[in-house]
C-alpha positions in Angstrom: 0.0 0.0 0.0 2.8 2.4 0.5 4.4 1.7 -2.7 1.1 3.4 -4.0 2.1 6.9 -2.4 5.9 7.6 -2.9 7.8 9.0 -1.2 8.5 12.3 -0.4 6.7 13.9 3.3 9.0 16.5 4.7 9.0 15.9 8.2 8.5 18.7 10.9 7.3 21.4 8.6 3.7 22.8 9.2 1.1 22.7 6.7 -0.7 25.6 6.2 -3.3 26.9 4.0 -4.9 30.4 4.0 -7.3 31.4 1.1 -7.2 34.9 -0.3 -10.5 36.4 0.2 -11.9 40.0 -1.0 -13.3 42.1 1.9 -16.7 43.1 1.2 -18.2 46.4 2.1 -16.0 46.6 5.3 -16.5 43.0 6.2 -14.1 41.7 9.2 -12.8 38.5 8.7 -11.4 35.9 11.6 -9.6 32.7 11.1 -10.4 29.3 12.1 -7.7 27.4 12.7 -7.8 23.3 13.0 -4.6 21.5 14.6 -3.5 18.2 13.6 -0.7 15.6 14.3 2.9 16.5 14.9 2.0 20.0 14.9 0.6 20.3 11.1 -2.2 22.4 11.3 -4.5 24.3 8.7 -6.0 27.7 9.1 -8.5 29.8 6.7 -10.9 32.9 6.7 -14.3 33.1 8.1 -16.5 36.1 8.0 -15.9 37.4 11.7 -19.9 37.7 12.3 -20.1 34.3 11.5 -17.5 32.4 12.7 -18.6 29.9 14.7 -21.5 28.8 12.1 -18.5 28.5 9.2 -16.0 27.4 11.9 -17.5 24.4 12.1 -17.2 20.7 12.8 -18.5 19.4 9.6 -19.2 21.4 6.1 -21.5 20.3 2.9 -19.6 19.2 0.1 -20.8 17.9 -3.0 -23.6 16.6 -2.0 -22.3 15.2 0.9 -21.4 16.0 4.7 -17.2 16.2 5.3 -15.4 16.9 8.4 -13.9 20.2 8.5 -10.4 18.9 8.1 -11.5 16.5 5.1 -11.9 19.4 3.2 -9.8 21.8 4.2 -6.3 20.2 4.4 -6.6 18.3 1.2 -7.3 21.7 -0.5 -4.1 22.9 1.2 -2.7 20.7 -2.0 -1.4 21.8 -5.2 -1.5 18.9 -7.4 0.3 18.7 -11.3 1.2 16.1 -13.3 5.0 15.7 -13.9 6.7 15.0 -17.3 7.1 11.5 -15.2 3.4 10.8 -15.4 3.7 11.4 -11.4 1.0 13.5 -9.5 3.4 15.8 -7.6 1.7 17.1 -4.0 2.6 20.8 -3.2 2.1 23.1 -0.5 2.7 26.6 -1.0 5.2 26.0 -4.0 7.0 23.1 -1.8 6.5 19.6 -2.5 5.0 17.4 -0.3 4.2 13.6 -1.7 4.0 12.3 -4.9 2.8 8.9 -6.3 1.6 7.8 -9.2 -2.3 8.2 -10.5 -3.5 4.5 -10.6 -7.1 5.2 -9.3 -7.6 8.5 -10.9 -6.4 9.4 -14.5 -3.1 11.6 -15.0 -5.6 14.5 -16.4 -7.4 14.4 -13.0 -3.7 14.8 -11.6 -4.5 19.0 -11.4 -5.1 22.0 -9.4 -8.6 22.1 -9.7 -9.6 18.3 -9.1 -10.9 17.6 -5.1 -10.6 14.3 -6.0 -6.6 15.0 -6.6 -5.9 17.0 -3.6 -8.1 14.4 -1.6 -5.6 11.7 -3.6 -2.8 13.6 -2.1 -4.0 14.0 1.3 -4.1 10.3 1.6 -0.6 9.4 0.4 0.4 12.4 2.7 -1.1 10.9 5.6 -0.2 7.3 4.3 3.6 8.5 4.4 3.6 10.5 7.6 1.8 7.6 9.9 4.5 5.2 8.5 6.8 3.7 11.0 9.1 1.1 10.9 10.0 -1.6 13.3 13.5 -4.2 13.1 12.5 -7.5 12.9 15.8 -9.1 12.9 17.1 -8.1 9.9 14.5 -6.4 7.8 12.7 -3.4 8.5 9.0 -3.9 8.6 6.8 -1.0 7.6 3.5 -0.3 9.8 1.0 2.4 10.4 0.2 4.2 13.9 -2.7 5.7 12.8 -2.8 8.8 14.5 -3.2 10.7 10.9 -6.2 8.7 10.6 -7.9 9.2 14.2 -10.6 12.0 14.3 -9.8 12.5 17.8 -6.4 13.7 16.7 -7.7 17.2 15.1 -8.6 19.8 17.4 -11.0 22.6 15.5 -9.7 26.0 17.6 -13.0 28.1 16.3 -12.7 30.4 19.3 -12.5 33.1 16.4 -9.5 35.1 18.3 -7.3 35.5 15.6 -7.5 38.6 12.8 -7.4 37.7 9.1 -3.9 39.6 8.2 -2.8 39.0 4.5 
């Protein structure tokens, strides 16, 4: 399962994600932040008047109800196909993960595909919550699922914190 998601999580670096957003008509605008594992932690704009409806635990999605953090840290992701045929992960212009499309086709492999950033999400968290234990000689590859846990994102939606560009 790892050899689907190759190979490149940089350890130790936060993961941030802040959309651009155009005041309107003198709007104030807070941000909700939501912690994760290892101190990775993703933060975005809310109208300040309404921050803890749009601060929430879970958010409507195509058609669907996500979990704030389903959505919001795979759209952190920047996905583009290589020369390679790879789907290369970035965040903020650094590169995160990259595997290669086998569910998806390489033209979903793009900025504008959910279903790509989502792709790179999982082989983000598939890498990160890799450890490896010796077994005599051998290294044997398992997951601690902590990436995976629900329990390990904390949604801060106290609505504190200014939206500064």
């Amino acid at each position: 399962m790892a050899r689907l998601a190759l190979l490149l999580a940089m350890a130790g670096t936060a993961m941030r994600h802040a959309t651009r957003i155009e005041a309107q008509s003198g709007d104030e605008f807070k941000m909700c932040r939501i912690n994760g594992p290892e101190g990775i932690y993703v933060s975005f704009p809310v109208a300040a008047r309404r921050c803890r409806i749009q601060c929430a635990r879970h958010v409507d999605w195509n058609n669907g109800s996500l979990r704030m953090e389903e959505k919001q840290f795979p759209d952190s992701f920047e996905p583009n196909l290589s020369r390679d045929g790879m789907c290369v992960c970035s965040v903020e212009g650094q590169r995160r993960v990259q595997f290669k499309p086998l569910l998806m086709s390489e033209e979903e492999c793009n900025p504008n595909s959910f279903e790509a950033k989502t792709a790179c999400w999982a082989a983000y968290k598939r890498i990160r919550d890799m450890t490896y234990e010796k077994v005599g000689k051998l290294l044997v590859p398992s997951s601690g699922g902590q990436y995976f846990a629900e329990a390990n994102y904390e949604l801060d939606n106290s609505c504190n914190t200014p939206c500064v560009e």
